[in-house]
GULO-140423 format. One record per residue: x, y, z of N, C-alpha, C, O, CB in turn. Coordinates in pm, whole numbers, plus 50000, padded with zeros to 5 digits. Glycine has a CB too. Example, Ala and Ser with C-alpha at 12.3 -4.5 7.8 and 13.67 -1.06 7.14 Angstrom:
BEGIN
513194943150780512304955050780513204967050780514244966850846511314955350905;512854977550708513674989450714512905000350787513415011450804514084994050572;
end
This chain:
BEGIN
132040793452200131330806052192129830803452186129340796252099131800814352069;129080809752287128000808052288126850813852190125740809452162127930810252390;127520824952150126590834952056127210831751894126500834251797126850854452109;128570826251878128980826951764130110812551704131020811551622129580841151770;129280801251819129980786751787129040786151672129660785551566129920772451913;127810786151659127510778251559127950778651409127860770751315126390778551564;128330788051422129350792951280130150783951279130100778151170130240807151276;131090778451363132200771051322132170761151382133320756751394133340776051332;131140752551447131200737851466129990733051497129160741851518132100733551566;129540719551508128410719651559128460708551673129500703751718127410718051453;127250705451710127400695951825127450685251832126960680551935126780696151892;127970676751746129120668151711130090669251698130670658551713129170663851642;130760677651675132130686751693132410688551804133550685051834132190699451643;131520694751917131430698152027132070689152136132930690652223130260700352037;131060676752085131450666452174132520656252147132620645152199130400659952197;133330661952053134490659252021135920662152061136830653952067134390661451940;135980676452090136560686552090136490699952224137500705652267136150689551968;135420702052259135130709352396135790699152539135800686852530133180711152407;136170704452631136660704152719135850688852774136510678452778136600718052784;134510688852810133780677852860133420668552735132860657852762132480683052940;133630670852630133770659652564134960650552529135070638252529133330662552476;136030663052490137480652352513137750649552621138550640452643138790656452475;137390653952682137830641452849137130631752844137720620852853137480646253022;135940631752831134790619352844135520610252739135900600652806132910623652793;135960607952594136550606052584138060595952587138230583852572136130611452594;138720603952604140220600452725139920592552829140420581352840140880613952812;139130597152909137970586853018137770572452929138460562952964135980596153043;137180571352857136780558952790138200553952756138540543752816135740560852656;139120559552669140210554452652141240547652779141750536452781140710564352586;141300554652843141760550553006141410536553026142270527853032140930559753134;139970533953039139150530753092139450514252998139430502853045137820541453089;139680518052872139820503652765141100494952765141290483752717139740508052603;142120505052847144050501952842143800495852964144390485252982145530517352846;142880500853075142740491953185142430479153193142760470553275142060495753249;141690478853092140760465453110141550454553005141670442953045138870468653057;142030457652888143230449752823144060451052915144030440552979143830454052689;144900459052966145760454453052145460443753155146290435053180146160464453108;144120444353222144000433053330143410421053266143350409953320143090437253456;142990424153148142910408953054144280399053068144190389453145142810413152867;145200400653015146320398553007147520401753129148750402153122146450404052899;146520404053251147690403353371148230415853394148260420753507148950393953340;148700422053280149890430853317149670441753400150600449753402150490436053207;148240445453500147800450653583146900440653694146480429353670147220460653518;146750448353820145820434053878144350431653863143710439653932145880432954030;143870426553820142260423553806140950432153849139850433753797142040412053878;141630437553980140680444754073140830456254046139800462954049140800443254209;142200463754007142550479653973142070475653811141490485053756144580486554005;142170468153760140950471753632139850474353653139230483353598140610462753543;139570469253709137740472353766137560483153809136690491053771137080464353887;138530485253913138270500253971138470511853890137800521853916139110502954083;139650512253754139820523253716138210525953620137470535753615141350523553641;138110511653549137040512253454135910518153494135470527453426136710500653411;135360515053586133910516953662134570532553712133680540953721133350502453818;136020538053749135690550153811135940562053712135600573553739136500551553940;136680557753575136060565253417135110570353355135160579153269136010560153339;133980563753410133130558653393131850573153457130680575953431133400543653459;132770577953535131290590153618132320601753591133430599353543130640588153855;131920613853623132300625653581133610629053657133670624553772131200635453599;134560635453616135420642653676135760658953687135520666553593136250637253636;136360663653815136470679553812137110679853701138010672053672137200687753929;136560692353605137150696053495137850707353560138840710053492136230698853374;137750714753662138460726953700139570720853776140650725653812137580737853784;139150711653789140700704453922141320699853826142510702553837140500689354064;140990691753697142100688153598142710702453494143710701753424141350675253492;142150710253504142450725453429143950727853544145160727553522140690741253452;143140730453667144510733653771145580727053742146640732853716144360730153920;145390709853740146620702753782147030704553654148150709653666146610687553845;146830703553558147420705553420148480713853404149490710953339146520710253334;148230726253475148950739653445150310740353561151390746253564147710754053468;149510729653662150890731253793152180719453736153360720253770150120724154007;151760711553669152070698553616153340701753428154380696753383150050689853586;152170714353379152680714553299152740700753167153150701453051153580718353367;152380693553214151920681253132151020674653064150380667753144151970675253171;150530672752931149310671552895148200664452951147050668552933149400668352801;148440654553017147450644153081147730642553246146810638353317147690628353001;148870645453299148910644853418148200651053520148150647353638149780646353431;147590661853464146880665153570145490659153601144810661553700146790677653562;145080647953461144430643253476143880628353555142900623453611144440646153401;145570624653502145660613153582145680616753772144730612353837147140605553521;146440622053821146100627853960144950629053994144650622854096146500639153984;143730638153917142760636853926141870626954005141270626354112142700637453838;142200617453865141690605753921142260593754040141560586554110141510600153814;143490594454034144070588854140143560592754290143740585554388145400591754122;142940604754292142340609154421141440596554472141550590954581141420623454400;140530593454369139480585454434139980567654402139130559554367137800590654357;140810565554413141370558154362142150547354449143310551054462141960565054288;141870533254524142750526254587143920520554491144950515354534142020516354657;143600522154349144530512654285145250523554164145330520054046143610497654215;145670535054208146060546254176147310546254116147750556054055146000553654272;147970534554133149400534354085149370527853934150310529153855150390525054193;147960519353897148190514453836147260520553660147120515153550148100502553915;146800534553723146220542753607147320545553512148380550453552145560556353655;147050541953348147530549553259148790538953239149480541753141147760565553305;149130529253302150290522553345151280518053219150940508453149149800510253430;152450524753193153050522953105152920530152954153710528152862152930512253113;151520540552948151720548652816152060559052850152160564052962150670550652727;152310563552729152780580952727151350588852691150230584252668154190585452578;151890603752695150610612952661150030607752511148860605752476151110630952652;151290606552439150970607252293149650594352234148870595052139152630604452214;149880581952351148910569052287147590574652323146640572252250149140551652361;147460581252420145860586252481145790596952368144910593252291145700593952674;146210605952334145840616852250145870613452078145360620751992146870628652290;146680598852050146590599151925145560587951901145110585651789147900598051860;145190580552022144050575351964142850577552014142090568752051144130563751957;142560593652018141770603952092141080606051914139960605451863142870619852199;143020609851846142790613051685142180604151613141440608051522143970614851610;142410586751646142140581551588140730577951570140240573951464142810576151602;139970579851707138640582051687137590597151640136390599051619138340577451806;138680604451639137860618751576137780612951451136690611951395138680635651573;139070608051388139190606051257137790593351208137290596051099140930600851235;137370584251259135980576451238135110583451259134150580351189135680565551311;134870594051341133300599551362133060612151279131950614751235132960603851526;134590623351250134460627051117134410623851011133870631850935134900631251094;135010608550943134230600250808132980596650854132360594150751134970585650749;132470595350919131180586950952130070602550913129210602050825131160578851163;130310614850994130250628950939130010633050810129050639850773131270634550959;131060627950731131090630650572130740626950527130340632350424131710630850502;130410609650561129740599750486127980604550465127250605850367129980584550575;127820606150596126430608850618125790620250513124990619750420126290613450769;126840634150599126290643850489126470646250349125590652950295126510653650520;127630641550264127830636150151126640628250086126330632849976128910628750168;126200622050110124810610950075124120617950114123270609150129124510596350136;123440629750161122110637250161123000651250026122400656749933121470644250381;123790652350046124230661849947124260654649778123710658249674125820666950001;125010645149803124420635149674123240635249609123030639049494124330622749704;122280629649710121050629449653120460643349614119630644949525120200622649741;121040654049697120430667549607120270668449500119310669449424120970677649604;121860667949492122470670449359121950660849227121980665749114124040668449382;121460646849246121130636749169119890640749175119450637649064121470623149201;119060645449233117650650449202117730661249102117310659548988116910655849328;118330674049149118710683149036118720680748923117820683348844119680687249040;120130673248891120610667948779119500661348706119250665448593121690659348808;118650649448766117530647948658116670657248639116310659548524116750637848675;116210663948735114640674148744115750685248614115030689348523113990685148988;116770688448606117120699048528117990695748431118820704148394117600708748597;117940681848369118420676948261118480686048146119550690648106117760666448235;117460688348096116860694147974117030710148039117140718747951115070687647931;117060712648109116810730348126118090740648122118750744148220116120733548283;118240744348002119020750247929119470763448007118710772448041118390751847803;120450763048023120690780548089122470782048038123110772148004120440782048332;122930792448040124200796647967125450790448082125510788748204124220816447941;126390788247963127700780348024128560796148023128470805547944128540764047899;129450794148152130110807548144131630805548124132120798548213129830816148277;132200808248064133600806648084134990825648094135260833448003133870794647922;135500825648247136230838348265134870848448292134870860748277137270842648116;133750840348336132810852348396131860857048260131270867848261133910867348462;131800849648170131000856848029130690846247962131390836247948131860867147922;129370848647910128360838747848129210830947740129420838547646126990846847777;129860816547715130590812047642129470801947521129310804447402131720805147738;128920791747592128260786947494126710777147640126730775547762129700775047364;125630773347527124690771047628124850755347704125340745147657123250773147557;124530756547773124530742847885123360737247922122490743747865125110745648022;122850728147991121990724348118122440726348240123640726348267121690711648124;121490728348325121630732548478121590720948523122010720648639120600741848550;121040704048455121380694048490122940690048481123630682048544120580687148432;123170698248384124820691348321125580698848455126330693048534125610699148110;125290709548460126040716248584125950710348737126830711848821125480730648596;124810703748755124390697648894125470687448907126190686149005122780690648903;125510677348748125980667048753127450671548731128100661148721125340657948667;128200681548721129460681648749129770678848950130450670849015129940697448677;128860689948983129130688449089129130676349156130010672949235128590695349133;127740666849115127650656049207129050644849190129680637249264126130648349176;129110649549032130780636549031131680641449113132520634449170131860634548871;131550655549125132670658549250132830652549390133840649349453132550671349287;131350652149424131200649249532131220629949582131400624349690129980657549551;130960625449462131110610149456132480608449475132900601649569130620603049322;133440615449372134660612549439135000614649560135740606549617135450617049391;134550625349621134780624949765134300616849866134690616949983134510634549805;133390609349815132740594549925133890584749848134670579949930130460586949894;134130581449734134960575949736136330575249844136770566849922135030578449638;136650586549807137890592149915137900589150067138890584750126137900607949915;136880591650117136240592450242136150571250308136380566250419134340602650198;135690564550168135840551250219136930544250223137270535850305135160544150167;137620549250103139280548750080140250548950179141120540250179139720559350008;140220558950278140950567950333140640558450508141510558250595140300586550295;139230551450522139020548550663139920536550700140400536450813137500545550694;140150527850626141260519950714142800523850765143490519450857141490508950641;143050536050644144370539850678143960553450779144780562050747145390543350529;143420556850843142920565150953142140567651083142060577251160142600569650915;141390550751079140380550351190141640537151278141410525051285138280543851126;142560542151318143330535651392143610542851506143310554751505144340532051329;144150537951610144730542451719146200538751735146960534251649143980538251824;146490542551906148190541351932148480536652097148160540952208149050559251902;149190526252048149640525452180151060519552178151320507552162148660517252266;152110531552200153680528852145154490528652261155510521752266154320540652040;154120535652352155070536552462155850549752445155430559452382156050523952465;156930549052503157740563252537158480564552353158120574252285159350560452710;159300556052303159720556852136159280549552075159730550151961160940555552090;158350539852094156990536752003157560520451973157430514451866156720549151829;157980517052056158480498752053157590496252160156940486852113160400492752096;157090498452281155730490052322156870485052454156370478252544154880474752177;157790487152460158920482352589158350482052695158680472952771160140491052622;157180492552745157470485152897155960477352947155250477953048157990499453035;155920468452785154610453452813155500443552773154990432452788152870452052698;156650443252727157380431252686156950425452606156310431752522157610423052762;157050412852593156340401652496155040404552474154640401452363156340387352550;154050411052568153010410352577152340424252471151130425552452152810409352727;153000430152433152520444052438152080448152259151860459552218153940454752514;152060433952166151210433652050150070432952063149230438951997151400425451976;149830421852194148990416952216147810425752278146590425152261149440407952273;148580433952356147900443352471147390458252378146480466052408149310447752617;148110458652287147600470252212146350461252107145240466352106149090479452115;146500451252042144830445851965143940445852054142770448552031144640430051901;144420442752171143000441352261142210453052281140990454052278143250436752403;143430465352312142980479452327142160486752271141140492552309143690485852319;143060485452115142490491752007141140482451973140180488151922143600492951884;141060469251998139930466051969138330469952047137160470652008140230454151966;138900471552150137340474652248136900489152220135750493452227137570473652442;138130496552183137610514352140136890506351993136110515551965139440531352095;136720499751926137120497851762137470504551677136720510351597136420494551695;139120505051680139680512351624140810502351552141200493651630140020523251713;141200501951464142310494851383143660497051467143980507851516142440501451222;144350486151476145800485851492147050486551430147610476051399145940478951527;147850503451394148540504551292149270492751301149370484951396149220516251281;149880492351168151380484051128152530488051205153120478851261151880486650974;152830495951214153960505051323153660512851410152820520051356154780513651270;153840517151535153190534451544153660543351464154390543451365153420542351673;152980552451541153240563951416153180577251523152360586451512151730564351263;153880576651594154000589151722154830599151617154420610451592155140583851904;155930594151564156520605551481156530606651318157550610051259157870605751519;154830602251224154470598651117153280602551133152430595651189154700586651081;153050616051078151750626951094150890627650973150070636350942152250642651118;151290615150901150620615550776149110611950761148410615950667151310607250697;148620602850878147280604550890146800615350931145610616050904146810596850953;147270625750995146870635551050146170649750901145340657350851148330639051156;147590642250910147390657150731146660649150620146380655450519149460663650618;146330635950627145620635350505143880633650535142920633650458146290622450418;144020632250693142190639350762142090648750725141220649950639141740642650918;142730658650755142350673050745142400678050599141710688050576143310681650834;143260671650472143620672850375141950667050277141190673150201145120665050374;141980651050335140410654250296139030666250370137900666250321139860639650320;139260671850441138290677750455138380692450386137420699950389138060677150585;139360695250335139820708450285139100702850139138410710350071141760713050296;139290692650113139080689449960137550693549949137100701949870139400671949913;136630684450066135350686950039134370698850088133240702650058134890676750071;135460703150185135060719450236135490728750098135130740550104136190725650402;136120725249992136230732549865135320731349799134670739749736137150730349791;135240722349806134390718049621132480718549716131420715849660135130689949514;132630722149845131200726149897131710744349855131060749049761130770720450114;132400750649895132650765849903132280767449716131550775949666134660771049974;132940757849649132900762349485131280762449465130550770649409133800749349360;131050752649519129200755449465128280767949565127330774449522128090736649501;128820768749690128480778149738128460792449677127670801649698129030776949826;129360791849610130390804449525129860812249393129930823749348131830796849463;129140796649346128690798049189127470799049261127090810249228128940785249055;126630794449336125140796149388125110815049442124260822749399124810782249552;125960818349518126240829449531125930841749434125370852649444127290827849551;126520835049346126810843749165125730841749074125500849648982128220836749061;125180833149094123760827749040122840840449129122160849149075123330807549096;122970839249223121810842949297121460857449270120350862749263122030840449444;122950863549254122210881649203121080890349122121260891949002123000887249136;120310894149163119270894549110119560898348948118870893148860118460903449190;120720908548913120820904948773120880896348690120550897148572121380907548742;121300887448748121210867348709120280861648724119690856248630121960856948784;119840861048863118430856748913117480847348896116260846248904117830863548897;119290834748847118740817448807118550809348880118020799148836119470809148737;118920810149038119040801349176118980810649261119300822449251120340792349206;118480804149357118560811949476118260798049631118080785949636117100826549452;118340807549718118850802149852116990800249875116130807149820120070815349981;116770789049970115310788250031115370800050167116280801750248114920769550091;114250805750158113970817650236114590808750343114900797150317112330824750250;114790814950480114350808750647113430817850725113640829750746115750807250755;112650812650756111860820450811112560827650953113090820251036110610812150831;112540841750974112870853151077114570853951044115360856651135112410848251265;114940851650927116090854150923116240866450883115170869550831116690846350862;117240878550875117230885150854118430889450784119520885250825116790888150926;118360898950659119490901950579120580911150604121810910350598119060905350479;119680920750634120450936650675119720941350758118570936950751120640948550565;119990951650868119320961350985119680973150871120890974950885120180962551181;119540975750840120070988950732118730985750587117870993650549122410985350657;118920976050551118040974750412117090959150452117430947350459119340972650239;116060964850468114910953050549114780948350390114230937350398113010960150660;115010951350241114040941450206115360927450105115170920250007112480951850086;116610929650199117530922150125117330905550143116520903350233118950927050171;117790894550088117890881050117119100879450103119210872849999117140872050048;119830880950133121390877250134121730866550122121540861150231122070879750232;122400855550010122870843350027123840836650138124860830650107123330842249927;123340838750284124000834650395124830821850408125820820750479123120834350481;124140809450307125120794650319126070796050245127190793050287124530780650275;125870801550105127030801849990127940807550046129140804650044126810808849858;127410816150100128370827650158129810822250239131020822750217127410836850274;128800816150360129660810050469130360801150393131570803450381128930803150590;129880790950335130280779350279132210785650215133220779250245128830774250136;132220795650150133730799550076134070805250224135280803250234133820813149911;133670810650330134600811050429135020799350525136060799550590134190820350499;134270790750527134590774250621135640767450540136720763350583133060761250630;135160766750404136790761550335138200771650370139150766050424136660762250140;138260780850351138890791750407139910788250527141130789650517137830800950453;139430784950608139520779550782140490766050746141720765150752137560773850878;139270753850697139620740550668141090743550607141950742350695138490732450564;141610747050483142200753150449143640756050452144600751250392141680757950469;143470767450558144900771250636145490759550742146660756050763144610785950734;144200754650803144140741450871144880731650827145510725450913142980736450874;144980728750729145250717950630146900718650613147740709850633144360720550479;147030731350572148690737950567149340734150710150150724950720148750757850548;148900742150823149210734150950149530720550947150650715350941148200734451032;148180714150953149020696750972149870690150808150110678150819147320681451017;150170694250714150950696950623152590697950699153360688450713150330710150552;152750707650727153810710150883154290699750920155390694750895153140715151024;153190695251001153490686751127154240670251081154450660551154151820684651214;154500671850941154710659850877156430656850876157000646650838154010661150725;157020669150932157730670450943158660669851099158410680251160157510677450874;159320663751153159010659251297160530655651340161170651151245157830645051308;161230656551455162410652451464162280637951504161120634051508163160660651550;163330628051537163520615751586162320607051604161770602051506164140617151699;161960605451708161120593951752159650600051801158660593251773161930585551877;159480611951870158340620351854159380634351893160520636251935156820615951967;158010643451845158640656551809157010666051916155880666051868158850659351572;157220670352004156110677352005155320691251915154230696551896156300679752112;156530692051885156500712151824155680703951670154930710451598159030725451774;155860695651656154980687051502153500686951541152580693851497155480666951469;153520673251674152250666851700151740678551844150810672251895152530647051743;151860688151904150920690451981150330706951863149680716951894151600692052170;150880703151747149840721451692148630709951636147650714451576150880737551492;148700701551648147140693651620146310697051693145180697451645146980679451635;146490700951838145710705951914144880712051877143710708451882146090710851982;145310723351827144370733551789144130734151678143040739351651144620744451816;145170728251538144190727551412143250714451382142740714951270145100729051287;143010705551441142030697351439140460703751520139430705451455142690684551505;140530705551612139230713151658138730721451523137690719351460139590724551798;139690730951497139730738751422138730733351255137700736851198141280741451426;139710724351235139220723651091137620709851105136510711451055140970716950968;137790705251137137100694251205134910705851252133700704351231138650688551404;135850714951317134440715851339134140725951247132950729051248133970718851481;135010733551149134180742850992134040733250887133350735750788135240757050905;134600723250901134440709550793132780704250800132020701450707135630693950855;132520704250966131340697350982130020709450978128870704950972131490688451131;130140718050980129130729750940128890730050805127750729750760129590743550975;130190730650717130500732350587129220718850540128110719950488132420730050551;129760710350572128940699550510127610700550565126720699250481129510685350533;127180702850707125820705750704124900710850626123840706250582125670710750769;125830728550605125100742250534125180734350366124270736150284126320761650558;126400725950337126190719550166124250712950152123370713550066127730700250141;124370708150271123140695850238122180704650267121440700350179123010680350335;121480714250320120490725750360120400731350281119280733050232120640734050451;121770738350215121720747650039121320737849911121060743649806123600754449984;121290731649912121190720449806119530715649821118730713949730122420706349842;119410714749914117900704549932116790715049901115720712849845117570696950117;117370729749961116160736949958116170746249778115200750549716116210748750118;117440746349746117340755649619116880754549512117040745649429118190758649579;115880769449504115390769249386115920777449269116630787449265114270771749406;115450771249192115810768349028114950778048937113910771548927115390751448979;114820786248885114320794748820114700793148669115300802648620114630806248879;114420781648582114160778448498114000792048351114730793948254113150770848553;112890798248391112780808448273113510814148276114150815348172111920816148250;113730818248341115200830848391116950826048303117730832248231115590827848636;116920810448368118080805148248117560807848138118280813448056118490789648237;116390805348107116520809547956116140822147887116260824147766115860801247889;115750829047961115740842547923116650847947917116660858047847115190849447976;118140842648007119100850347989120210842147842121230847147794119800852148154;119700831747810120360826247674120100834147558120900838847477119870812147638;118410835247564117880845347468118700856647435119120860847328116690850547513;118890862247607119160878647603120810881447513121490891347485119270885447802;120910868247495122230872647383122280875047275123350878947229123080865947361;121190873647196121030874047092121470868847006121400873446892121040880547074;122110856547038122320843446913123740844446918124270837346833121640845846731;124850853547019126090852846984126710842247062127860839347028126700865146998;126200835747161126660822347217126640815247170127260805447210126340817347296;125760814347022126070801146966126770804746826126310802346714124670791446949;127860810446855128800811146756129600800546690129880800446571129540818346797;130100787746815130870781446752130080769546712130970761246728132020779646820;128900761546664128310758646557128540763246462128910756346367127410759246559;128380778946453128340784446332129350781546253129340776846140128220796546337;130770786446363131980786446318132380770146262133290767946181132870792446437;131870763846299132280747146276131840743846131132520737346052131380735346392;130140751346096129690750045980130470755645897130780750845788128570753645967;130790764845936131650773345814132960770145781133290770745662131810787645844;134050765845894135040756145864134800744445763135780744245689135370750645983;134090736445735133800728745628133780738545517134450734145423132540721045645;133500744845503133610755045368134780761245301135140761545183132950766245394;135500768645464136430777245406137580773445505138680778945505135980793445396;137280766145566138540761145660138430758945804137220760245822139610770645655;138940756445912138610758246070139250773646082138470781046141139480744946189;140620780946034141090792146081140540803046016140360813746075142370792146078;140200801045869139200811445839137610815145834136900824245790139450812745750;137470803145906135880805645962136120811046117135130817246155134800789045963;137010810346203136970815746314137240831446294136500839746346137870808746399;138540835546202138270851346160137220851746127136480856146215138980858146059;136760849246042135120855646008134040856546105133380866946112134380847245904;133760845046192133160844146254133390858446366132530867046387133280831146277;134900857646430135040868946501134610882646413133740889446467136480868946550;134940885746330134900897946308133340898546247133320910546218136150902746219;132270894546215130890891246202130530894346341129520901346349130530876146151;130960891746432130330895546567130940906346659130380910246762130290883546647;132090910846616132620920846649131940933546639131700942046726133580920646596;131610933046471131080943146406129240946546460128620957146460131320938446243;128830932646502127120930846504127140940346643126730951746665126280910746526;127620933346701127730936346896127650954146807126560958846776130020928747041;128870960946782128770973746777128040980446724127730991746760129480977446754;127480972246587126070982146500124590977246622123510982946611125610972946259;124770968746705123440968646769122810953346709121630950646729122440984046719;123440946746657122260935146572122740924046610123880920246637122130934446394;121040915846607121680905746635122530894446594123270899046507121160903046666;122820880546615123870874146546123820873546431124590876146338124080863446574;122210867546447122250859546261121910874046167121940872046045120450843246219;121720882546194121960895946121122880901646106122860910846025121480904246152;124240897946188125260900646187126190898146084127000905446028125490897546272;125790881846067126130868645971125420874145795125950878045691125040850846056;124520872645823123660873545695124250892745655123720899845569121440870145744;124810894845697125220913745699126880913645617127460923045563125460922345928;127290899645635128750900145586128760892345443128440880945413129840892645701;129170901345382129310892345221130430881645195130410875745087129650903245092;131410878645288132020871645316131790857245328132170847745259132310876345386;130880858345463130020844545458129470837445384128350842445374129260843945503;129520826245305128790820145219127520816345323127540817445446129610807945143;126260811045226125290810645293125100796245353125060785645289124290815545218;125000798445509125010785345546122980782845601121990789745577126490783745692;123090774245653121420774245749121750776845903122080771346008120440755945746;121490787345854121330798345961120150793446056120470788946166120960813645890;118950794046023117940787346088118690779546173119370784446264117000779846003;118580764246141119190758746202120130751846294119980743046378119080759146182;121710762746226122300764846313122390776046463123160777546558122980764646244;121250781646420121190793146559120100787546598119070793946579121030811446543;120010773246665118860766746745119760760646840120670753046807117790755846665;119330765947023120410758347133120940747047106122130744047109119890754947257;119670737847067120010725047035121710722646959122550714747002118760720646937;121850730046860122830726146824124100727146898125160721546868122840730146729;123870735647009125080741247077125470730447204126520729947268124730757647135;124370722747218124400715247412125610706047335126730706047386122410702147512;125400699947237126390687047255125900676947352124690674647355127850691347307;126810669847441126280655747467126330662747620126970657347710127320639247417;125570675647642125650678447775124080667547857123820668047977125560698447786;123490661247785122320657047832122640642947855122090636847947121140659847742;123690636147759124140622947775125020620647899125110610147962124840619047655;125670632247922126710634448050126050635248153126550628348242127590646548053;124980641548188124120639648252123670620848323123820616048435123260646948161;123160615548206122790603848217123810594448255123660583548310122220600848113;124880600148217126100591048277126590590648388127320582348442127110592348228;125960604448438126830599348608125820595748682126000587948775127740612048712;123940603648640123300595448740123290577148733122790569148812121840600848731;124250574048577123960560648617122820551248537122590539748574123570562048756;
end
């Protein structure tokens, strides 16, 4: 879509996934089975050359669209294609099935989408690790069920996220040997018609794409499939969750974060003077996508005999799919992050604006030493039950109940007492 791709992929995706990029592609792959094959004989020397070098320049994409559909076959119309220009035409493609060209089509999406994550992960990192120190100390309210629970740092909050996201580079390096592989199995995935030769003929293969050589194939074992897409759902989440809370932040009744302007962007044709949080926004709909995506190749794990198409060809369309809202997702993470600002007074104006009832459970802790942990929490509740409704604030609330023995009040209604080791937690994940 010309007016409304950039929403859901970008141009790395593109050239992944669009018509002239997966062929180009497939082309290269062709082009690598040829040339291991005439390494090792099992084609003649000269039809390697020729197929390689004729991979190598463009092909009708409308003549392979045609033959496809008269053919009915995933690659055949491609191979014809090329056989047109071709003296050594018999010997294109020689001995694989659709499935080795298309799964180690997967196996290289699957390296250039970690390579993807890796990249934008480590500019999202470092956001977040800038944050986290620049907002160590800067106090703004912890929410818990949507309502002011007790006070926090906006560093402590950065640094939840960034451990999130470390685990996900973890994951992401974890995950590349068991996924940046290819296939070359034959018709039921024993390699039969290279003979003796055909261990040999697949390292060579997989080596010139550089791509790893599974332990088995895996024509009917979709588990790399679903655990690509499975990581990208993970980090297309935990980008949508901060999108989500930046979102919720951003309302001007809150009005603790917000999105960096863009210049000529526009909010509403209806209300010229809105800023609409456009990344957060998107960001909970690209996980969304990734997502359902994910459920799909989930599916496909499931497969009859030796290959199953009704498993492995809905990859078709949920890999494009998730692959290119995965790679936006992570773009719009590292753009929302780098540019957002932080409105500091505002967190703490809105700690203030409670009037000392967030920091109840200090109180309640002091007063448990006195009269117990369960009857300092009644008291405590009903001390603030009562304040909230006469209008007053906490420690007037407190000092209002004859109940309470007298604790230091002062003291205990100072944030400080409330962060806990949210500043040490901090320091621990930057390290």
């Amino acid at each position: 879509m010309s007016v409304y791709g950039h929403l859901w992929g970008t141009d790395e995706t593109s050239a992944l996934f669009e018509d002239e990029g997966r062929t180009r592609i497939w082309l290269e792959i062709l082009g690598a089975l040829a040339e291991a094959q005439g390494s090792l004989g099992l084609i003649p020397a000269d039809a390697a050359r020729e197929i390689a070098a004729r991979v190598r320049e463009p092909v009708d994409l409308a003549a392979v669209a045609s033959e496809t559909r008269a053919t009915g076959h995933s690659t055949l119309g491609l191979i014809r294609v090329l056989q047109r220009d071709l003296s050594a035409r018999e010997w294109v493609y020689y001995g694989a099935t659709v499935q080795d060209v298309a799964d180690t089509w997967t196996g290289l999406v699957a390296q250039r989408m970690l390579a993807i994550a890796e990249r934008d992960l480590g500019a999202i990192d470092s956001a977040l690790a800038r944050l986290a120190r620049e907002h160590r100390d800067t106090v703004m309210l912890g929410r818990t069920h949507g309502q002011p629970g007790l006070p926090i740092t906006f560093g402590f909050k950065a640094a939840v996220w960034l451990a999130e996201v470390r685990r996900h580079r973890e994951r992401v390096a974890q995950s590349r040997p068991r996924l940046v592989v290819g296939q070359l199995a034959g018709g039921v995935g024993t390699l039969s018609a290279w003979g003796s030769q055909g261990l040999e003929l697949q390292r060579l293969f997989l080596e010139r794409l550089g791509l790893g050589a599974p332990e088995i194939p895996w024509t009917a074992a979709r588990d790399r499939v679903a655990e690509l897409v499975a990581l990208l759902a993970l980090i297309a989440g935990t980008l949508a969750k901060v999108g989500n809370e930046i979102y919720n932040l951003q309302r001007p009744e809150i009005g603790e974060v917000a999105e960096a302007a863009t210049a000529g962007v526009v909010g509403s044709i209806t209300m010229p003077q809105k800023h609409n949080p456009e990344r957060s926004e998107h960001l909970v709909t690209l996980a969304r996508v990734v997502r359902s995506s994910a459920d799909l190749a989930l599916e496909g794990l499931v497969g009859e005999h030796e290959r199953d198409g009704a498993a492995w060809k809905t990859e078709w369309e949920l890999l494009p799919r998730a692959c290119g809202a995965a790679a936006v997702s992570l773009r719009l993470g590292a753009e929302l992050l780098a540019g957002l600002q932080v409105n500091a007074e505002r967190m703490r104006a809105n700690v203030d604006a409670q009037d000392g009832y967030v920091l109840a459970e200090p109180v309640m802790l002091a007063l448990g030493e006195v009269v117990g942990p369960r009857r300092a929490h009644e008291l405590v509740h009903a001390a603030a039950a009562r304040g909230r409704a006469a209008g007053l604030s906490f420690g007037d609330a407190l000092r209002a109940d004859p109940e309470i023995p007298d604790l230091d009040l002062d003291a205990l209604l100072q944030v400080e007492s409330a962060l806990g080791a949210a500043r040490e937690l901090v320091d621990r994940v930057l390290g």
